[in-house]
C-alpha positions as CSV (number, residue, x, y, z in Angstrom):
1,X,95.4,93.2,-94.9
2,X,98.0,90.9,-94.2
3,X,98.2,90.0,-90.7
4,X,101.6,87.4,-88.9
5,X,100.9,85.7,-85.7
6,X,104.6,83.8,-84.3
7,X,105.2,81.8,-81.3
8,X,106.8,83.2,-78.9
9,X,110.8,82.9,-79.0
10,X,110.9,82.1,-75.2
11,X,108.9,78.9,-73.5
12,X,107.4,78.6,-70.8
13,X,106.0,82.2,-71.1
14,X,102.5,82.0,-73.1
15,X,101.3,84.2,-75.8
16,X,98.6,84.4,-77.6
17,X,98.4,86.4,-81.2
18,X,95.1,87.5,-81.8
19,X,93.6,89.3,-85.2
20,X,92.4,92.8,-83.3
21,X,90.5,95.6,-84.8
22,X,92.1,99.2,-83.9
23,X,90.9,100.3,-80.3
24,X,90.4,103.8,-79.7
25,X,91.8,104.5,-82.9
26,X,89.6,104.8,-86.4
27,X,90.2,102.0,-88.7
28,X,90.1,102.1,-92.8
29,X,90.6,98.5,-92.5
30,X,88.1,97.0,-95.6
31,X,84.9,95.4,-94.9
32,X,85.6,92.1,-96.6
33,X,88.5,91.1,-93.7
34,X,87.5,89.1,-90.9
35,X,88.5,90.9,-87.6
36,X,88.1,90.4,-83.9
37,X,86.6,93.5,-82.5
38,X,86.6,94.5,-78.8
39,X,84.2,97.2,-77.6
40,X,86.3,99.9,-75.6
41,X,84.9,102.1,-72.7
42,X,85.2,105.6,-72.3
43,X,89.0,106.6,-73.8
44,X,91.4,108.5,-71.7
45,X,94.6,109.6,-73.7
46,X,97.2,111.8,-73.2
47,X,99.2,112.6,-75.6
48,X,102.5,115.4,-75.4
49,X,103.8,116.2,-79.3
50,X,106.1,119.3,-78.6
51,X,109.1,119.2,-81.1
52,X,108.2,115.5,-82.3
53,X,104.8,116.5,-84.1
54,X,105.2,115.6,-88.4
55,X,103.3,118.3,-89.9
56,X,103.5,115.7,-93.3
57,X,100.2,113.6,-92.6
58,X,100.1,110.2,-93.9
59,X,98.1,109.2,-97.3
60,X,97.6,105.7,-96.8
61,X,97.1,103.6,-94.3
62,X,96.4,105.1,-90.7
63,X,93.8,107.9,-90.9
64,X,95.9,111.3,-90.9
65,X,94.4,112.5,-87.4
66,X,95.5,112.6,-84.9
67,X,99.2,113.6,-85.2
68,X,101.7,111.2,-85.4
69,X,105.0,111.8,-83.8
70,X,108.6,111.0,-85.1
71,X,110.6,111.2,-82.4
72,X,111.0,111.7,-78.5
73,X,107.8,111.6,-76.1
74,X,104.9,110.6,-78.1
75,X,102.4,110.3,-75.2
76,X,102.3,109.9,-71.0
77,X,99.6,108.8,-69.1
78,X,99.9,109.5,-65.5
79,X,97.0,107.4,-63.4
80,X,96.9,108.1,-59.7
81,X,94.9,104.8,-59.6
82,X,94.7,101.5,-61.2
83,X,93.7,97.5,-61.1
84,X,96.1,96.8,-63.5
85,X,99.1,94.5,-62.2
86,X,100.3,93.2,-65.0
87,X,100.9,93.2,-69.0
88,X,98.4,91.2,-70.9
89,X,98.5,89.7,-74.7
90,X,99.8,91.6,-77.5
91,X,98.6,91.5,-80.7
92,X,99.1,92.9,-83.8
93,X,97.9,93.7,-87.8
94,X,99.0,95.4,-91.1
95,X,96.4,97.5,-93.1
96,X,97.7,99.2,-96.4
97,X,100.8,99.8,-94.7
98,X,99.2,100.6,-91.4
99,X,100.5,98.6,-88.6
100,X,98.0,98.2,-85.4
101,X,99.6,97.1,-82.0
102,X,97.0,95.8,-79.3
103,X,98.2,95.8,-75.6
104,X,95.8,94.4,-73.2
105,X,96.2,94.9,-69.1
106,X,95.6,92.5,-66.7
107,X,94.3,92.7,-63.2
108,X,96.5,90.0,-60.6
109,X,93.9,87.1,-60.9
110,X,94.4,87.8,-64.5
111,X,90.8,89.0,-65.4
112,X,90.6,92.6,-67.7
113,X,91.7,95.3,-65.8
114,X,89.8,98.2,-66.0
115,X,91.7,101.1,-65.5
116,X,95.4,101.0,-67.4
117,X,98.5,102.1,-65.2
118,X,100.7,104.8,-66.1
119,X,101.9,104.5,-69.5
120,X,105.4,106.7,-70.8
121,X,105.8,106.3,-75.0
122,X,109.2,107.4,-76.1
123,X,111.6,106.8,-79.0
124,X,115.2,106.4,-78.0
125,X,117.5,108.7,-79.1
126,X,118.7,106.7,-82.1
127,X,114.9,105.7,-82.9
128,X,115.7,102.4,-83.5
129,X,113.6,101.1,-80.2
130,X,110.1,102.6,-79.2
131,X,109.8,102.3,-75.7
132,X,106.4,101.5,-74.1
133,X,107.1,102.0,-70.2
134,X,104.2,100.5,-67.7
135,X,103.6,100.9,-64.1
136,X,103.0,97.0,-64.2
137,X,104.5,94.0,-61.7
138,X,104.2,91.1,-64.1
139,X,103.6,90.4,-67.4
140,X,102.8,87.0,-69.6
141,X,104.9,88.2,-72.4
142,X,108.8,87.9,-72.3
143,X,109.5,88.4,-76.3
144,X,108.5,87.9,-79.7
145,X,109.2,87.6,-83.1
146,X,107.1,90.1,-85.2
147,X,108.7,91.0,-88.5
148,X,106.5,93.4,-90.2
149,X,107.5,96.0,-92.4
150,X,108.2,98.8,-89.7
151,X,108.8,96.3,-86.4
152,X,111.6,93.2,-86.1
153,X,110.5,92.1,-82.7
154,X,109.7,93.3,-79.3
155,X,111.0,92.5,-75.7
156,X,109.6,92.9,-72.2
157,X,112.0,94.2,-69.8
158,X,112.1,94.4,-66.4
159,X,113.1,98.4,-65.3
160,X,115.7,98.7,-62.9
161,X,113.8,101.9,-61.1
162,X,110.3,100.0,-60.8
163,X,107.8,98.3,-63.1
164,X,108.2,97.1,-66.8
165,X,108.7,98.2,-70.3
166,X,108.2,97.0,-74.2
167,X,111.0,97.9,-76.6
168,X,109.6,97.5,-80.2
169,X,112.8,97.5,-82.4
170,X,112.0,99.2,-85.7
171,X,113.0,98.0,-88.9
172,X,113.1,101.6,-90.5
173,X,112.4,105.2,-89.4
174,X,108.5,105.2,-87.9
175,X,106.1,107.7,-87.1
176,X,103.8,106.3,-84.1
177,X,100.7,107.5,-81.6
178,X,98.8,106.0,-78.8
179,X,95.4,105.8,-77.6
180,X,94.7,104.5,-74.4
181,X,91.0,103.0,-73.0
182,X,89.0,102.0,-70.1
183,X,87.3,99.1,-69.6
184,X,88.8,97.2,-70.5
185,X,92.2,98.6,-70.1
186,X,94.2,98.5,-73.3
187,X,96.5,100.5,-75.3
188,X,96.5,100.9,-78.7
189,X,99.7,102.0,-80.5
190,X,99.9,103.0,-84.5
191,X,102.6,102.7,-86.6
192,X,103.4,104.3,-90.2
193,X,106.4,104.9,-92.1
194,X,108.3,107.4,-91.5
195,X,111.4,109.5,-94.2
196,X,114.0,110.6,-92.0
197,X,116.6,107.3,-92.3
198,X,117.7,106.1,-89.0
199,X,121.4,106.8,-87.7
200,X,122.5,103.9,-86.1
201,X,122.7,100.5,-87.0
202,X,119.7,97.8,-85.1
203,X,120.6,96.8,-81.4
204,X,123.1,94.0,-80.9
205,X,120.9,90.7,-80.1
206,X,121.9,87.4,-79.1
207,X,120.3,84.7,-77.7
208,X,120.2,86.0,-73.5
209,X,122.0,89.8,-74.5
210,X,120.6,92.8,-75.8
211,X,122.5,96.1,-76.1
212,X,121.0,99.1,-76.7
213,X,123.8,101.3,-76.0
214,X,126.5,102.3,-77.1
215,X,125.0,102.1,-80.6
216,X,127.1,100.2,-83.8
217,X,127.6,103.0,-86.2
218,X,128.3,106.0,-84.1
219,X,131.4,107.1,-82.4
220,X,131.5,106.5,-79.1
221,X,133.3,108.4,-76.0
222,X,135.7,107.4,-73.6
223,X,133.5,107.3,-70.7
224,X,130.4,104.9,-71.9
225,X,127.6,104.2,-70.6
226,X,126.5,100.4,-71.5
227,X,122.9,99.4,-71.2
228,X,120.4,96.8,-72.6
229,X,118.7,93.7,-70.9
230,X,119.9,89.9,-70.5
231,X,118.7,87.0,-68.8
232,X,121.8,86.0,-68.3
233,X,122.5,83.2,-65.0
234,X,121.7,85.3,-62.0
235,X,121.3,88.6,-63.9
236,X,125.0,88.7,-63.8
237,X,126.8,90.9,-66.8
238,X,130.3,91.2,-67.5
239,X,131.5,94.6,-69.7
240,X,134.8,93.7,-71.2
241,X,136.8,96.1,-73.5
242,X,139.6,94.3,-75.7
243,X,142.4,95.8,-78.0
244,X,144.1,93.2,-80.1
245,X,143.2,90.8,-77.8
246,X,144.3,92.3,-74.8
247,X,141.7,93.6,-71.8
248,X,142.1,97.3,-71.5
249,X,139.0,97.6,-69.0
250,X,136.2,95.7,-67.4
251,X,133.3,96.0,-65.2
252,X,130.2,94.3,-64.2
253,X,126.5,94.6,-63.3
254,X,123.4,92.9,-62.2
255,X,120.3,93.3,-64.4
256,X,117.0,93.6,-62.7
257,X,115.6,90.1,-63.2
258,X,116.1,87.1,-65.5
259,X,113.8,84.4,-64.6
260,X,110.1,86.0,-65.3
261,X,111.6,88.0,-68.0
262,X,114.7,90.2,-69.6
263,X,115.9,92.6,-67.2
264,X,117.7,95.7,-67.6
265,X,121.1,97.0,-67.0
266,X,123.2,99.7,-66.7
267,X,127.3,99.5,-66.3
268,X,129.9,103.1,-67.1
269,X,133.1,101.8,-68.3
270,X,136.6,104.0,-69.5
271,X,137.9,103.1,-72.9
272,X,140.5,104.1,-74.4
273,X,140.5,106.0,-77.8
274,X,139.9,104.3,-81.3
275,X,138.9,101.2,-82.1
276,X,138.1,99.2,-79.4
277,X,136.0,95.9,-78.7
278,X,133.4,95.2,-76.1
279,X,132.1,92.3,-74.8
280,X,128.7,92.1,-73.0
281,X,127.6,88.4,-71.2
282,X,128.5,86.3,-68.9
283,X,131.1,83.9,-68.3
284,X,129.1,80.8,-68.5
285,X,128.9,78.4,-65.5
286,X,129.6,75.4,-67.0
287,X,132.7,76.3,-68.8
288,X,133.7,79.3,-67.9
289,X,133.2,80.6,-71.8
290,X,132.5,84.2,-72.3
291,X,128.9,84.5,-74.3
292,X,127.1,87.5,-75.6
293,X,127.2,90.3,-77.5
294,X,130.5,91.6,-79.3
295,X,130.8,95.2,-80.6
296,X,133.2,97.2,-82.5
297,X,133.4,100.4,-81.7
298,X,135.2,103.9,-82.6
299,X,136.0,106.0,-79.5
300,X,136.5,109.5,-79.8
């Protein structure tokens, strides 16, 4: 088993990496590892496969049931109910090419919630980024450096329609399923290789600016849709288009937080057709330099 614990990439927020055994999942992990093992209540888990469902099962690593899923939903858990307020520790392993993601919930004095909100698992369209959306307020995560064979890092993001979400940025194509529990409340997610190669290139990422969309690598059209997170000054993001040099079209937009954690965007902008520069940041206050993310794109 080899197992990475990182600090986190962002102070003051805390994390703490723990070694977890798989909860609510079967483990193959060997006998001869040390593990941390937490006792999980009665599991609730719902899972939708519909088109997504491999029919390949892996040989290695995770045990081959239940299904894992390659793309789209991979599971939604709707609660009606919950003490869960906000998003716990993370933690994480690697077994034979297994890789086991712990996600704890947290009631608001911070004890173990018992019951876990409602959870939505889905991989983007690209499936470079497996989104984990929570019905959460606050979390003591903000990012983190992971770099395991299937995951680069992960960020928690602040939704602009309500509540929070994890993107898990995949190194390679990944097949994934979730198990949620009950006292306490945790999630466990599942990660094995997948064959289908990916057909985008990773997210841009700077230091305050990630964009998730348009994506490097695929034609884009002429009315675009930009969206990612920041925590840029204020949540402000500017969306600046250049050819040779010159501004062909700008807009802006204010991201849903960016002093707890990274909070999403969303800005439309026009560009004109072939290659075309964009700019996403902010102008920055003390100098009134652009700094962000740059991407060259092909518009169609």
């Amino acid at each position: 088993m080899a197992t990475r614990s990182l600090p986190n990439m962002r102070p003051p927020a805390l994390l703490l990496i723990a070694l977890v055994a798989s909860c609510g999942i079967a483990s193959n992990a060997p006998t001869s590892t040390t593990t941390v093992t937490t006792t999980i209540g009665t599991t609730t888990t719902a899972t939708s496969l519909a088109a997504g469902t491999t029919e390949a099962q892996p040989v290695v690593g995770c045990p081959a049931d239940p299904a894992f899923v390659d793309h789209g939903r991979v599971t939604r858990l709707d609660q009606p109910t919950s003490d869960t307020r906000s998003l716990g520790l993370i933690s994480w392993q690697v077994d034979d090419g297994c890789e086991r993601f712990g996600i704890d919930f947290e009631t608001t004095e911070g004890a173990p919630a018992t019951t876990p909100p409602t959870v939505v698992v889905d991989f983007l369209e690209t499936r470079q980024i497996l989104r984990i959306w929570m019905d959460v307020a606050s979390t003591v995560v903000t990012d983190q450096l992971v770099e395991t064979p299937l995951v680069d890092r992960l960020f928690v993001v602040r939704a602009l329609e309500g509540g929070m979400f994890i993107d898990i940025h995949l190194s390679g194509p990944a097949l994934a399923r979730v198990a949620i529990s009950n006292s306490p409340a945790r999630m466990s997610l599942e990660l094995q290789a997948g064959t289908d190669p990916l057909v985008a290139a990773p997210a841009a990422v700077t230091e305050d600016v990630v964009v998730v969309s348009p994506s490097i690598g695929i034609e884009t059209s002429a009315e675009a849709d930009v969206s990612g997170y920041v925590r840029t000054f204020e949540g402000n993001v500017l969306v600046r288009a250049t050819v040779a040099d010159s501004v062909v079209a700008e807009t802006s937009a204010t991201a849903a937080d960016w002093v707890e954690t990274w909070g999403e965007f969303r800005a439309s902008i026009t560009l004109p057709t072939g290659q075309v520069d964009l700019f996403v940041g902010e102008m920055r206050p003390d100098d009134g330099q652009p700094v962000g993310a740059n991407l060259s794109l092909t518009v169609r």
